[in-house]
N, C-alpha and C positions, 0 to 999 in steps of 0.2 A: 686407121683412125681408132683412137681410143674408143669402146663402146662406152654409153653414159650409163653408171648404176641405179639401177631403179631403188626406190624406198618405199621400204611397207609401209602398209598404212598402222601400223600398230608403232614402228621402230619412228616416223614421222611424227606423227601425235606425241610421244615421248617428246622427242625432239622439240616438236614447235608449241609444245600446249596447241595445238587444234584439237577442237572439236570431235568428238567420237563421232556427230550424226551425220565428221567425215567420215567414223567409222564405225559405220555404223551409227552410229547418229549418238554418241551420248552427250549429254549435258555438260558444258564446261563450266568448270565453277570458278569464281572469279577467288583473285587472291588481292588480299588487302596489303594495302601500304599505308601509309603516315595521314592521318586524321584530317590534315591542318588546312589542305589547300581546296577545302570543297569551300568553308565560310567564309576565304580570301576571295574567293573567286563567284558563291552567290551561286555553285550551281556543283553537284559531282558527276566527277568526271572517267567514264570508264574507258580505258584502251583496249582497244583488238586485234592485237596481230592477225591475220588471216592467208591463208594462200589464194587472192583473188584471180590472182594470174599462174601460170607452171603446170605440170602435169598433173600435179593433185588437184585442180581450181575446181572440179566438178563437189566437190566436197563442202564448196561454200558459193555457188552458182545462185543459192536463193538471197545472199549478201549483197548491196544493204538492203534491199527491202524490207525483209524480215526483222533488221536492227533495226530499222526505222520504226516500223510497225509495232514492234515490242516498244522500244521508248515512248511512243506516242500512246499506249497503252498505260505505260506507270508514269508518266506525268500528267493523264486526264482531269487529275482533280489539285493541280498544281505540284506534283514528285512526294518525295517521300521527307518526313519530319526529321529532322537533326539538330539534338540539345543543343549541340556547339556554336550552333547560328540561330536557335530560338526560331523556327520556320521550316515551312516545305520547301526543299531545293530540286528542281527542276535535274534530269538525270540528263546526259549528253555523252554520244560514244563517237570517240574516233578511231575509224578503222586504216590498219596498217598494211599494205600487201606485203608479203613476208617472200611472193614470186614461186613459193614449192622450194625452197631453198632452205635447210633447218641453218643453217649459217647467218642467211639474214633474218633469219625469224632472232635473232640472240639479239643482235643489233638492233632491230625494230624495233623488240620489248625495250632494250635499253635506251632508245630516246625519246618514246612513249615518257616511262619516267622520270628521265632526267633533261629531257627539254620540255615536255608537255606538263608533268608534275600530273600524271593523272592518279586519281585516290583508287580506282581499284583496277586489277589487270583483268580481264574475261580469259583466263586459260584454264588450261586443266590441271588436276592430279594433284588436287589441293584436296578439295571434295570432291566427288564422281558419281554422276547418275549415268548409269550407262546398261546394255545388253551384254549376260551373261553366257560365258562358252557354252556354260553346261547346259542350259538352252537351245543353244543350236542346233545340234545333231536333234535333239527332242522336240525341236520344228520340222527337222526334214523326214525322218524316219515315215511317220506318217502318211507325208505329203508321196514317198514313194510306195507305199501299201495301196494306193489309190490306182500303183499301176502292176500289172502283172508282169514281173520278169523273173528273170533266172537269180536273182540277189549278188550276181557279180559285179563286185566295183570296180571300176578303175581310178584310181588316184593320181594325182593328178599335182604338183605342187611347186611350189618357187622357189629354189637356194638360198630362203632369204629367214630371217627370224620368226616372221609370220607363217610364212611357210612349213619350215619346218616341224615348228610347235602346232602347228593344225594338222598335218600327214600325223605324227606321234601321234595324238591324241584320237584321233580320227578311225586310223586302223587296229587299236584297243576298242574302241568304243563299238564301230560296223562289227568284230569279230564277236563280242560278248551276244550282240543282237541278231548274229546267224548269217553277216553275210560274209561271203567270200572277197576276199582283198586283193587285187592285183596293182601292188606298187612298182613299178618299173625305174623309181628312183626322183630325186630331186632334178631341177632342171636350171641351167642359170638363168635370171633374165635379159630378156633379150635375145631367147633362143629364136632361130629363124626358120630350124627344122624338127618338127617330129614325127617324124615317118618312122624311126625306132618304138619310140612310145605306141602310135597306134599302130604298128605290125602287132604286139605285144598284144594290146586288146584284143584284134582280132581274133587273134590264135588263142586266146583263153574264152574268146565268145562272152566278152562283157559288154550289158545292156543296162549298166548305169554307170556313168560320166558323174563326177566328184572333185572339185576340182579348187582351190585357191589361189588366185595371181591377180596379176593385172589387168586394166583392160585392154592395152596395144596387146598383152602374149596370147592372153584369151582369142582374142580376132583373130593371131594368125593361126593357131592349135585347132579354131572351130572350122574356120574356110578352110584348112586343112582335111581334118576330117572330111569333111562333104567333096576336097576332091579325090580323096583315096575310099566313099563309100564306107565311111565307116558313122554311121548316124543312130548311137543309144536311143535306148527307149526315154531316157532321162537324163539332163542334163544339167546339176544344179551348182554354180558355181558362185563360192564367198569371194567378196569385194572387187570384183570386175563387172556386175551385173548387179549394182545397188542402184544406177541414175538407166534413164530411158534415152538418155544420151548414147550411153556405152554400148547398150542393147542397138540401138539407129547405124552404129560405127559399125557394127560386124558385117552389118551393107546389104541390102534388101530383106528377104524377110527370113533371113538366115538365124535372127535371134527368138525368132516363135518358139514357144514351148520351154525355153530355158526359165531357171527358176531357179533365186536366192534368196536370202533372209530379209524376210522384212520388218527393221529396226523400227521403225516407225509406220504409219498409213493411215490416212484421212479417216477413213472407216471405226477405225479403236475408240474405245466410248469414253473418252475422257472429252475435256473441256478446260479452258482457260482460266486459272486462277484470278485471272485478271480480266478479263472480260465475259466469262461465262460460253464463250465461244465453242464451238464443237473444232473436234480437227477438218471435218469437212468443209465447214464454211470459214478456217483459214485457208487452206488449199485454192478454193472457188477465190479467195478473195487476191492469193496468191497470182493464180492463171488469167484475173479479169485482168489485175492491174501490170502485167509483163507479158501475157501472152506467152508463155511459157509453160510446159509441163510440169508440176508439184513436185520433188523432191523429198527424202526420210529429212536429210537434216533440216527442213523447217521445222517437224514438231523438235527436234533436241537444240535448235539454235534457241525458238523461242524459251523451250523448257528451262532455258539457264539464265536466262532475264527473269522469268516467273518466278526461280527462285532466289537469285539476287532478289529482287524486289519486296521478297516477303522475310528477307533475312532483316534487309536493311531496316521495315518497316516495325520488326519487333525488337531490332538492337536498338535505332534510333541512334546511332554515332557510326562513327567511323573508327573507332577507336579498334583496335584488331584483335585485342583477346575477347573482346563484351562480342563482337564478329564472329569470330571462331566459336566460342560457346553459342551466339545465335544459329551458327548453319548445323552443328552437334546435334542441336534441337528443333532441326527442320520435322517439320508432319505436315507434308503439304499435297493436296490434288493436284498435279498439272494435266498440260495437253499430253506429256508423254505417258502420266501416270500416277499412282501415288510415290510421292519422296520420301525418304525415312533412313537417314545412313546408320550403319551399322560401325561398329565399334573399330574398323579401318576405313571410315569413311565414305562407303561405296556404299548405293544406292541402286539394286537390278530394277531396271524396269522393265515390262512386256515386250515381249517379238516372237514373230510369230513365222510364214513361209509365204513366200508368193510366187508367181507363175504369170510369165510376160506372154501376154495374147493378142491376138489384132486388136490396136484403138478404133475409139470412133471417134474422138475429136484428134488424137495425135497417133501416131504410128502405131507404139505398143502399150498397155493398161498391165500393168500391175495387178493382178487378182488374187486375194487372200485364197490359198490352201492349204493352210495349217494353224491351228492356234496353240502345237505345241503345248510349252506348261500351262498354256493360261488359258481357262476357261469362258475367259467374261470378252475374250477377242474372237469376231466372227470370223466364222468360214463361209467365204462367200461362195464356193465352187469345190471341187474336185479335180484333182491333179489329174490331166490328158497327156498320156504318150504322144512323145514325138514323134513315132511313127503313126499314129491314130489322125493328129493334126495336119501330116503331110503325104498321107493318102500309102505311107510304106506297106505293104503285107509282109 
């Protein structure tokens, strides 16, 4: 049987215009189309491809709540003003499942606008607020000076465009900052064995795990580990370990102590442009009303309504270059942060590092251990060894 190819989440998002705060959580900015059919119709109208269902769906798990919850936010006081109707028009989204499929995400978008007629698209790579690489590693470095080890890495990565480009980047970067790099090479997905890879740690005696994939390869590389006895002091892996989902899936309390980047979290001192709201009491309002655990891409799902909203409400049309020159000149607060793009468009927002710990209302909590570049994000704790956590000598 053919195996099925996995899709990064970098080479996906290209692909589908999803959402970064699938990846990380960034802002997707909506892209404008033809002016005409918001006054015909007495309301605008935005489409959303999404991956609700398919192996990517944990990416947009907080959909639609979160769509709902932002539109009922920028229609509070009747939607946003547009000359071409002389009135506030009420804003209304309809969401597309796209299935994790970048194929039908083409087709989605395309009946979106040519059966739905909707006046503006919600994807990306138009404009971009999102979490910067150069970031990253300057989240974690920190987060592992909190533990005392030998500085060997073991790397860790997926045959895949994300992959790749993260190992590259990764083992320049660890090597300038002093630690020692053990790459034992690319893997494809959907490897079923790596008893090669961790023989290789062992025998170089690395006690920090570093790693980028997925979260089926992750699960089976970490239960792995722990049946050949092989358990780092540190285990911090990009995009397999962004949802508390993925962390639950590695099956009992085998995901304690692991630790990734955190693109977004309740705690960061922003607040809603549009409601004054902290990200805490979206969260709270999030878990009352689904009983579900908080997710990063709520702050970046809503972050890109916040900012639609404040485009549309200083352009006042729909017309797409008065558009375009309004999001140019975005300077805006959101939940995810301050917006302000830069001369390609792209707008870094804060992220910081966290570390999955026993919950008290669900499984595993998410706890900030790094604020990395940014100083005004708290550190609520100290990064704990995984052998300190599981009682190892």
């Amino acid at each position: 049987m053919k195996k099925k190819k996995d899709i990064s989440r970098r080479e996906f998002i290209k692909k589908m215009g999803l959402t970064a705060a699938a990846v990380g959580v960034s802002s997707s900015l909506p892209k404008l189309l033809k002016p005409a059919q918001a006054a015909v119709r007495d309301h605008i109208l935005i489409g959303r491809p999404l991956p609700v269902t398919g192996p990517v769906s944990a990416f947009t798990t907080v959909s639609p709540w979160i769509d709902n919850k932002a539109i009922a936010d920028i229609n509070k006081d009747g939607g946003i003003f547009i000359k071409e109707a002389g009135k506030k028009l009420p804003v209304k989204v309809k969401i597309v499942d796209t299935e994790s499929d970048p194929s039908k995400a083409g087709d989605a978008g395309s009946k979106l606008i040519l059966n739905d007629g909707v006046d503006i698209m919600y994807v990306s790579w138009s404009f971009d607020a999102s979490f910067s690489v150069r970031d990253y590693l300057a989240s974690f470095l920190p987060m592992w000076d909190d533990v005392k080890t030998n500085k060997i890495v073991g790397l860790l990565a997926q045959n895949d465009p994300d992959g790749v480009a993260w190992a590259d980047g990764s083992k320049n970067a660890l090597g300038t900052a002093g630690y020692k790099v053990i790459d034992i090479g690319r893997f494809p997905p959907g490897t079923m064995d790596y008893g090669t890879i961790i023989a290789g740690w062992k025998k170089e005696n690395v006690e920090i795990m570093f790693a980028n994939m997925s979260p089926p390869d992750f699960t089976r590389v970490w239960r792995q580990c722990f049946r050949e006895n092989f358990i780092p002091k540190i285990c911090t892996v990009g995009r397999a370990l962004m949802f508390p989902t993925a962390v639950e899936a590695i099956g009992g309390d085998l995901g304690l102590g692991t630790s990734t980047e955190a693109v977004w979290h309740p705690s960061y001192p922003f607040k809603s442009s549009l409601t004054g709201e902290s990200g805490k009491q979206l969260a709270d309002a999030y878990e009352s009303a689904t009983s579900k655990q908080w997710t990063a891409p709520l702050g970046g799902l809503y972050g890109g309504y916040e900012i639609l909203a404040d485009v549309l409400k200083r352009a006042q049309t729909l017309d797409k270059e008065t558009v375009r020159k309004a999001f140019a000149a975005t300077n805006l607060n959101t939940i995810q942060g301050q917006i302000k793009f830069n001369e390609k468009n792209i707008s870094i927002v804060p992220s910081g590092g966290l570390q999955w710990i026993k919950g008290k209302k669900f499984p595993f909590d998410p706890v900030l251990v790094s604020n990395g570049n940014y100083k005004m994000l708290p550190k609520e704790a100290k990064t704990v060894s995984i052998h300190e956590l599981r009682g190892i000598k």
